[in-house]
C-alpha positions as CSV (number, residue, x, y, z in Angstrom):
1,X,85.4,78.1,114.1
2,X,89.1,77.6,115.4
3,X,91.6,80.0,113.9
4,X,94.7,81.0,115.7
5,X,96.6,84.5,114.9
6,X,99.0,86.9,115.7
7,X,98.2,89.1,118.9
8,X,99.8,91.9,117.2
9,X,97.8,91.8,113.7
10,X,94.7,91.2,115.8
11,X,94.7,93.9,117.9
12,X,95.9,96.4,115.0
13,X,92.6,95.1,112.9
14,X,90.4,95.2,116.0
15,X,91.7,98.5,116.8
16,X,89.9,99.6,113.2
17,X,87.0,98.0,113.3
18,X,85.9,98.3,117.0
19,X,85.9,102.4,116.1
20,X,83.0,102.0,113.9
21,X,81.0,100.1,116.3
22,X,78.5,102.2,118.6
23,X,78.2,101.2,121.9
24,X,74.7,101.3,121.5
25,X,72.1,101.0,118.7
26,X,68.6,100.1,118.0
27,X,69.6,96.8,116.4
28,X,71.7,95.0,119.1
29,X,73.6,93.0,116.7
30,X,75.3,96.1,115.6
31,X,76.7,96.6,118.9
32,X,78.9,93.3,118.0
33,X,81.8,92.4,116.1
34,X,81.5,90.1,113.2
35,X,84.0,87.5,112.6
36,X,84.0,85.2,109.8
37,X,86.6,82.5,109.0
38,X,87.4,81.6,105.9
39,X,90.5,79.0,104.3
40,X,93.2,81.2,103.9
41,X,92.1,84.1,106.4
42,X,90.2,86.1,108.9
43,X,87.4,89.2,108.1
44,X,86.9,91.4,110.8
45,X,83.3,93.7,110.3
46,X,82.2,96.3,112.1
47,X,79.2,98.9,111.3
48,X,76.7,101.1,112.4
49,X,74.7,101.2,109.7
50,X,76.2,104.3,108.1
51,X,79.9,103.5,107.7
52,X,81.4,100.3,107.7
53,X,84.7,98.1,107.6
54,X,86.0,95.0,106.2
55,X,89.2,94.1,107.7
56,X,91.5,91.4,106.6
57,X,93.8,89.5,108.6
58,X,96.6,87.3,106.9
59,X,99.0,84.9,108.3
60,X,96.3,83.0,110.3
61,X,96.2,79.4,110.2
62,X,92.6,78.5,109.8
63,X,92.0,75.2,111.6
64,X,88.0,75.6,111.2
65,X,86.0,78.0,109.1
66,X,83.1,79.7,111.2
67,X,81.4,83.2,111.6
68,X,80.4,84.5,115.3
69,X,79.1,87.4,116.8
70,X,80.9,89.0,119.6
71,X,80.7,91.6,122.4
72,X,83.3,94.3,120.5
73,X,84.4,96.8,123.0
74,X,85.1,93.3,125.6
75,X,87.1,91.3,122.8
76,X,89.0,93.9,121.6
77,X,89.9,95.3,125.1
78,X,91.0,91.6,126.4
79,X,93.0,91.0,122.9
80,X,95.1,94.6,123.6
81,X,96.0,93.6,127.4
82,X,97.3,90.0,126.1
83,X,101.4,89.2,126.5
84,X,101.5,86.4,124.6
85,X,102.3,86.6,121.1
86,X,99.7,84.0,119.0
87,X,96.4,84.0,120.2
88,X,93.7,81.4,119.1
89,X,90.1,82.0,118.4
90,X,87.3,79.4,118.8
91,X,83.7,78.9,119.0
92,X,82.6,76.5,122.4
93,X,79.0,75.4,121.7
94,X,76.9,79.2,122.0
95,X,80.0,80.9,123.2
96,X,83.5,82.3,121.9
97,X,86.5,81.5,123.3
98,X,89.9,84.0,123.0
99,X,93.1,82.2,125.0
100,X,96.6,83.2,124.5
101,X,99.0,81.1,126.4
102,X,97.4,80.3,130.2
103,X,95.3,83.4,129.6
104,X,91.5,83.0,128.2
105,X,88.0,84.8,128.2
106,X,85.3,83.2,127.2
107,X,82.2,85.4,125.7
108,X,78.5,84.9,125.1
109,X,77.5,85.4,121.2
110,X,74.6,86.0,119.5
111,X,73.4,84.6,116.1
112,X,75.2,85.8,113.3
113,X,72.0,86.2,111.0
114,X,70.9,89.0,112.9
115,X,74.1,91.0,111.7
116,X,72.9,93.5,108.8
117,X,74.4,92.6,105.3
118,X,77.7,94.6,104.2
119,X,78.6,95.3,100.8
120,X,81.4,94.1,98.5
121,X,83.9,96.2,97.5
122,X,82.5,96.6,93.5
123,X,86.0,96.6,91.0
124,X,84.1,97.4,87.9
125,X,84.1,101.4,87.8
126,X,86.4,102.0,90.8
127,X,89.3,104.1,90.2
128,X,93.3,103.6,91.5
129,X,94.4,106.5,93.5
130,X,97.9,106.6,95.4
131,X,97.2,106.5,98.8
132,X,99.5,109.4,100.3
133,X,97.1,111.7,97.8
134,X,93.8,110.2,99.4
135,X,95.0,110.8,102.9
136,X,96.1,114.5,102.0
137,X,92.5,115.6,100.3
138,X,90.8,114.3,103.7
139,X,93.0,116.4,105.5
140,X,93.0,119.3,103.5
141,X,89.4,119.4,103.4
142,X,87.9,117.8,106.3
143,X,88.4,120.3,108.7
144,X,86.3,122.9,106.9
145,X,83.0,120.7,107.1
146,X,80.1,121.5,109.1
147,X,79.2,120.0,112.4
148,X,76.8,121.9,113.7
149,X,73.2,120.8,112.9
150,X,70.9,121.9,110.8
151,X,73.8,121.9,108.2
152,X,73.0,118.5,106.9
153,X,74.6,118.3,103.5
154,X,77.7,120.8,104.7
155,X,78.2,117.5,107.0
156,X,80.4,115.9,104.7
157,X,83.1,116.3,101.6
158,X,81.9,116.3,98.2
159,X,83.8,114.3,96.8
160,X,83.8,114.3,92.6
161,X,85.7,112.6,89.4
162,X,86.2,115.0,86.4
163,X,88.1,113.4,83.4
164,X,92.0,112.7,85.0
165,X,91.4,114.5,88.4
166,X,89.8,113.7,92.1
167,X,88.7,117.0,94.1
168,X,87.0,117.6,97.8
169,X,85.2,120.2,99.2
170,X,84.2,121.1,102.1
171,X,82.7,123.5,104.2
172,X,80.6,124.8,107.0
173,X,78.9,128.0,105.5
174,X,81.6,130.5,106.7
175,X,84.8,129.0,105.1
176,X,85.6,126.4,102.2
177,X,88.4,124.4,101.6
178,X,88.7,122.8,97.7
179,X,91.6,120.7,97.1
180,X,92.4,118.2,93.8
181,X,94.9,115.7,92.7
182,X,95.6,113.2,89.7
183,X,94.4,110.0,89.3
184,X,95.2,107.2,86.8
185,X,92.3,106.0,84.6
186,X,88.6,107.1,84.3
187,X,86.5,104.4,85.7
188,X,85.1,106.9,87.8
189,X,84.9,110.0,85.8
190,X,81.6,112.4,85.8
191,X,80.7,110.6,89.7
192,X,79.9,112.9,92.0
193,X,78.8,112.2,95.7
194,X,78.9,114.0,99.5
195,X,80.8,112.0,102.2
196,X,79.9,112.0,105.2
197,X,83.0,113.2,107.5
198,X,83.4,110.0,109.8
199,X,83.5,108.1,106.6
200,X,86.7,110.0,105.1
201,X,88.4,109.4,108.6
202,X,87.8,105.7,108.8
203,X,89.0,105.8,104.9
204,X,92.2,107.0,106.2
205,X,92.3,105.2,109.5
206,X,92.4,101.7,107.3
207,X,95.6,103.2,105.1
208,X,98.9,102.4,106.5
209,X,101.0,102.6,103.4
210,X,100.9,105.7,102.1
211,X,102.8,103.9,98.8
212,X,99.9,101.7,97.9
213,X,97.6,102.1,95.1
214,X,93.9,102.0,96.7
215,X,90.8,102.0,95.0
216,X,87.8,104.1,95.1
217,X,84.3,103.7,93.6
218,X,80.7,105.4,93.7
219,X,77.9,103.3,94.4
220,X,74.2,104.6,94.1
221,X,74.0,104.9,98.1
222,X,77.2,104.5,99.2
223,X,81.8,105.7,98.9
224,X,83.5,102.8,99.0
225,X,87.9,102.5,99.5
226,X,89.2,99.3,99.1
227,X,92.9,98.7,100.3
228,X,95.2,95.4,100.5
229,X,93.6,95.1,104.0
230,X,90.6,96.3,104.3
231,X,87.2,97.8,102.4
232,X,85.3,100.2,103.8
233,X,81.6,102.0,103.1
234,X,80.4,104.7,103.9
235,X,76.6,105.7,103.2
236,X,76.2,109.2,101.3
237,X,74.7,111.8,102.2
238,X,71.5,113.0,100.2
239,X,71.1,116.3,99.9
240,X,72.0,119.5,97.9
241,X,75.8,120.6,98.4
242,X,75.9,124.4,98.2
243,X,77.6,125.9,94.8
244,X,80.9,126.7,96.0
245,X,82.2,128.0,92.9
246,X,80.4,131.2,93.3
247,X,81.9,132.7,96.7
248,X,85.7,132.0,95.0
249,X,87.0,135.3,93.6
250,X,87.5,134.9,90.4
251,X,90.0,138.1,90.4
252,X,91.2,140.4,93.4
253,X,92.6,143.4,93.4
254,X,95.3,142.6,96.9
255,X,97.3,140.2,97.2
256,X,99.5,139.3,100.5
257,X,102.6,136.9,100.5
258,X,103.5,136.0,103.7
259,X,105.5,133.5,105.8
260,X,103.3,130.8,106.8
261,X,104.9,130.0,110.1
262,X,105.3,133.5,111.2
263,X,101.3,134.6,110.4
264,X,100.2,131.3,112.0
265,X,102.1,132.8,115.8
266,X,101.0,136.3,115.5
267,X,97.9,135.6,115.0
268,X,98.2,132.7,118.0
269,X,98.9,135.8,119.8
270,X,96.4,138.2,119.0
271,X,94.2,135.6,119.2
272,X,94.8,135.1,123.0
273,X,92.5,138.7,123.9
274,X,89.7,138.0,121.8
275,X,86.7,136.9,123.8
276,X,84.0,134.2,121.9
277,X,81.5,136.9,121.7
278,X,84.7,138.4,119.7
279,X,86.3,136.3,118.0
280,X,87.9,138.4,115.3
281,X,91.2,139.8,114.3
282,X,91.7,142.7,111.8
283,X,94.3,142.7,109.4
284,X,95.8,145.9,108.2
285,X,97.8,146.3,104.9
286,X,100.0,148.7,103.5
287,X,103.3,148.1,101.6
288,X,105.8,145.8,103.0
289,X,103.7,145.4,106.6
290,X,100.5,143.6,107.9
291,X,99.7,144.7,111.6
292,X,97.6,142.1,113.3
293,X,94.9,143.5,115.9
294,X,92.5,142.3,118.5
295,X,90.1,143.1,120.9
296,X,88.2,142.3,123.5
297,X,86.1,144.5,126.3
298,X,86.6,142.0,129.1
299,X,90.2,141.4,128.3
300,X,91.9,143.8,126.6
301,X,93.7,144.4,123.0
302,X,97.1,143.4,121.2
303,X,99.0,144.0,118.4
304,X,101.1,142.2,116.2
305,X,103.5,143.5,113.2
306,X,104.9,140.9,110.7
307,X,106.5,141.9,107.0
308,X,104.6,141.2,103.9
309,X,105.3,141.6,100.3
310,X,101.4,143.6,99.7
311,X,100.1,144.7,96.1
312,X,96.9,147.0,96.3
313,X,95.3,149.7,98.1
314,X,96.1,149.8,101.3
315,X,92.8,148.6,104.2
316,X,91.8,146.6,106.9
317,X,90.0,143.1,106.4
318,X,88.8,141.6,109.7
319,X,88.6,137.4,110.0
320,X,88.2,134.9,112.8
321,X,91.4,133.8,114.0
322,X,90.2,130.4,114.4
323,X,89.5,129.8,110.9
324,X,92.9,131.3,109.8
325,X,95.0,129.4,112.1
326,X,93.2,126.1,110.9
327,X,94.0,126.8,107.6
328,X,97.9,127.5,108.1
329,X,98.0,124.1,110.6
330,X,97.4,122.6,106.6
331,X,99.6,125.2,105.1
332,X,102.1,123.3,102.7
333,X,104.2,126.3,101.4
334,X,106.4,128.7,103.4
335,X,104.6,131.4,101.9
336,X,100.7,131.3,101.8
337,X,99.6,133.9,99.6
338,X,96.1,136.1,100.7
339,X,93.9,137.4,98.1
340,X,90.5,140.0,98.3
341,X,89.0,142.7,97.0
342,X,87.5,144.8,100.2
343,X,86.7,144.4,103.3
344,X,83.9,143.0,102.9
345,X,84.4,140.4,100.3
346,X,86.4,136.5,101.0
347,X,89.4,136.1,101.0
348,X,90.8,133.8,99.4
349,X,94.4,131.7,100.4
350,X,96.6,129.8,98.5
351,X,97.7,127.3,100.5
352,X,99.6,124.9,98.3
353,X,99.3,123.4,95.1
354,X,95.8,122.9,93.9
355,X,94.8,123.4,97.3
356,X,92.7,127.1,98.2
357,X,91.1,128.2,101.4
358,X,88.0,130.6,101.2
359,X,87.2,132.5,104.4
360,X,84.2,134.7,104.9
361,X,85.4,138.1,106.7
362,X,83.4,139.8,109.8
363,X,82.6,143.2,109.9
364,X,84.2,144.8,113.4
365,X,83.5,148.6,114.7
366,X,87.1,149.9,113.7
């Protein structure tokens, strides 16, 4: 294998890959990053068994086709300290060698078929999706998602197709975020699967044209994106995603409108008192005006006011500021919009287009 490359587009690619590769596993090989030559290009692999990446990189000149098996964290830290702009790849006899002008490592591999088999991106049944969209589910969503354990299938984003439209959901039990866009075709409509969380990330970490049309499909174990560069894999998650539709209001009887930006600092404020042990804020309501309230016995108390445009009976609803303030960081309106019914029931924010936010409130001695 001889294949020489720009530094640059190496690194980048390595940078990708080299995040899905543990430093340590109980099958050594996976500890390693796979390269494999081909005429026209080179494939960077990485996996650890429960996501995985394929990454191309173009513009090489391919002098001899070859796969090897390097030490991943070692390569891709010499290839990021480099100065020289080309660097050239080649096996020497057991060993790899990476030399960029008078500069050169040279690295002990392993045999290549010990690496475990990663899948091909599968065309038939995959779907186009503009990738700006994808990105913005993940990021609407992903935050909400369990990671705790003993939570297993609230680890990831179920993920589904339903005629024209993709939609994610997460969430961790106490909050839920749902979120959907259009899609062209149906190649994928009716699939249904739960992501695991590290997968959507990588998904988006391989996207660096948010203009491109990428692909998605649902395999029988396994999420797969494909994108000009790269595909990537992620293994599902088996287990029984809890039936979010039921905790969303399906009418309230308050609504809130408020100014995003100025919620998201008062309740940064109020926030600051609360202890861990109590970590909630009460909301009051009456017309025109939500006062913001917090306390804690080791610290203290404070109090916020803000103006609100409020339709209902006036009350208190109590929430953890935490959750709130995650949800306005993914605010995409000026105004985010509160609904409920009681104290004691969600409440339920509109937090752009096709995109809610349920939160679970906590009961406080008032």
């Amino acid at each position: 294998m001889k294949v020489l490359c720009e530094r640059e587009k190496l690194r980048e690619a390595m940078t990708v890959v080299t995040s899905v590769i543990p430093a340590k596993s109980t099958r050594p090989a996976v500890e390693n990053l796979c390269m494999v030559a081909t005429d026209d290009a080179l494939e960077l692999v990485g996996t650890d068994l429960d996501v995985a990446v394929r990454y191309r990189v173009e513009d090489v000149k391919v002098q001899e086709p070859g796969t090897a098996l390097i030490p991943a964290r070692v390569a891709a830290d010499f290839v990021r300290d480099l100065s020289g702009e080309t660097v050239t790849l080649r096996t020497k006899g057991d060993n790899f060698v990476i030399e960029s002008g008078e500069d050169s490592c040279e690295l002990t591999t392993i045999d290549p078929d010990e690496y475990p088999v990663v899948a091909r991106f599968a065309e038939e049944g995959s779907a186009p999706i503009l990738a700006a969209s994808f990105t913005r589910l993940v990021s609407r969503t992903s935050f909400a998602a369990a990671r705790e354990a003993g939570r297993y299938a609230m680890h990831g984003i179920l993920t589904q197709v339903e005629e024209d439209e993709l939609k994610m959901v997460a969430t961790d039990g106490r909050r839920l975020a749902v979120a959907s866009t259009g899609i062209e075709g149906d190649g994928a409509s009716g699939s249904k699967a739960i992501v695991p969380t590290k997968g959507m990330q990588l998904f988006c970490r391989v996207i660096d044209d948010p203009t491109e049309l990428v692909h998605i499909h649902f395999g029988e174990n396994q999420f797969g994106l494909k994108t000009a560069k790269a595909e990537v894999f992620a293994r599902l998650i088996d287990g029984d995603f809890p039936r979010y539709s039921a905790v969303i209001p399906p009418s309230t009887a308050n609504t809130v409108d408020a100014d995003s930006h100025t919620l998201n600092q008062k309740l940064k404020l109020v926030a600051h008192v609360t202890s861990p042990d109590t970590r909630a804020v009460r909301l009051s309501l009456e017309k025109g005006r939500m006062t913001i309230f917090g306390r804690a016995a080791s610290t203290g108390e404070a109090t916020a006011h803000m103006p609100v445009e409020f339709e209902g009976e006036a009350g208190d609803i109590a929430f953890n500021p935490d959750y709130l303030i995650d949800g306005l960081k993914n605010c995409e309106t000026d105004v985010v919009r509160l609904e409920y019914n009681d104290r004691t029931s969600p409440g339920k924010f509109t937090l752009g287009e096709n995109y809610i936010y349920i939160v679970m409130p906590i009961t406080i001695d008032t």
